[in-house]
C-alpha positions in Angstrom: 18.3 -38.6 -138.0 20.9 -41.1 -137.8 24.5 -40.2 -136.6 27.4 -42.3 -137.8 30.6 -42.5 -135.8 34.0 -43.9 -136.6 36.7 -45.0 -134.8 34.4 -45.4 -131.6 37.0 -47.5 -129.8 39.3 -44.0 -130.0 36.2 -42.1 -128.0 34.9 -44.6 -125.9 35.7 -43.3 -122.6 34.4 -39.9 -123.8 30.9 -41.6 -125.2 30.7 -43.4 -122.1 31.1 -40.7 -119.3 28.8 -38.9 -121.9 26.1 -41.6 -121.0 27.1 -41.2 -117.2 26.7 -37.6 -117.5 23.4 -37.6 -119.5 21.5 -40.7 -118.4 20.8 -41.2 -121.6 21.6 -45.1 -122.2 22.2 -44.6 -126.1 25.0 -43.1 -127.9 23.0 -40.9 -130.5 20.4 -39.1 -127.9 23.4 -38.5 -125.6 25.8 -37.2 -128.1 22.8 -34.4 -129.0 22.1 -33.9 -125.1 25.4 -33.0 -125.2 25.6 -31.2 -127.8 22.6 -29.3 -125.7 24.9 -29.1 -122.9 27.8 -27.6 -124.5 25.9 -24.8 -126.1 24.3 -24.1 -122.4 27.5 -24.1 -120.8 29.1 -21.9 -123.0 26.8 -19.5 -122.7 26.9 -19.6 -118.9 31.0 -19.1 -119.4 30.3 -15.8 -121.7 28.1 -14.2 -119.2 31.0 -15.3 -116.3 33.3 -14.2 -118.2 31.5 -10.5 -118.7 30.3 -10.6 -115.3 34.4 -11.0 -114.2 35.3 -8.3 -116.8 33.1 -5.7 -115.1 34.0 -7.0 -111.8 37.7 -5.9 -113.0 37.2 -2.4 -114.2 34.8 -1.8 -111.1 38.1 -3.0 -109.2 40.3 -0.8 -110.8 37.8 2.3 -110.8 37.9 1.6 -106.9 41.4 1.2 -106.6 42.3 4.6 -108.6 40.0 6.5 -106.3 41.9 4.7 -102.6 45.6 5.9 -104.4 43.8 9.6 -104.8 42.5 9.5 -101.2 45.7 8.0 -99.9 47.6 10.7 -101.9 45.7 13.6 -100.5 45.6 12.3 -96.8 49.6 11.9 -97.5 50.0 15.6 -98.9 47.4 17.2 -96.3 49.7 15.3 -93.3 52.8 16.8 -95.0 51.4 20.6 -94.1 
């Protein structure tokens, strides 16, 4: 499979800390690495992502139940 690329001097930094990043000394296997990467990492950020999310409503689950307590303690000392 051959992949043709224009206007490399416009993305040569990017190819180039691609290299770095794969060790992969040419342009074509590190773009797919890459490619490889990307797809990886984005899948690590989703399950973040839902990980945080559920972290959030446990939070706020938590939270509603402390105002209730600190509500009740309130009204008891009140008597």
């Amino acid at each position: 499979m051959a992949i043709t690329i224009r206007d490399t001097e416009q993305h040569e930094k990017m190819l180039s800390d691609l290299k770095d990043l794969t060790n992969i000394p040419t342009m074509s296997k590190s773009l797919i690495q890459g490619g490889y990467l990307a797809l990886r990492y984005h899948n690590l950020y989703e399950q973040e992502r839902r990980e945080n999310e559920r972290l959030k409503a446990e939070l706020r689950s938590l939270r509603g139940k402390v105002d209730v307590f600190v509500t009740a303690f309130d009204a008891l000392k009140a008597k």
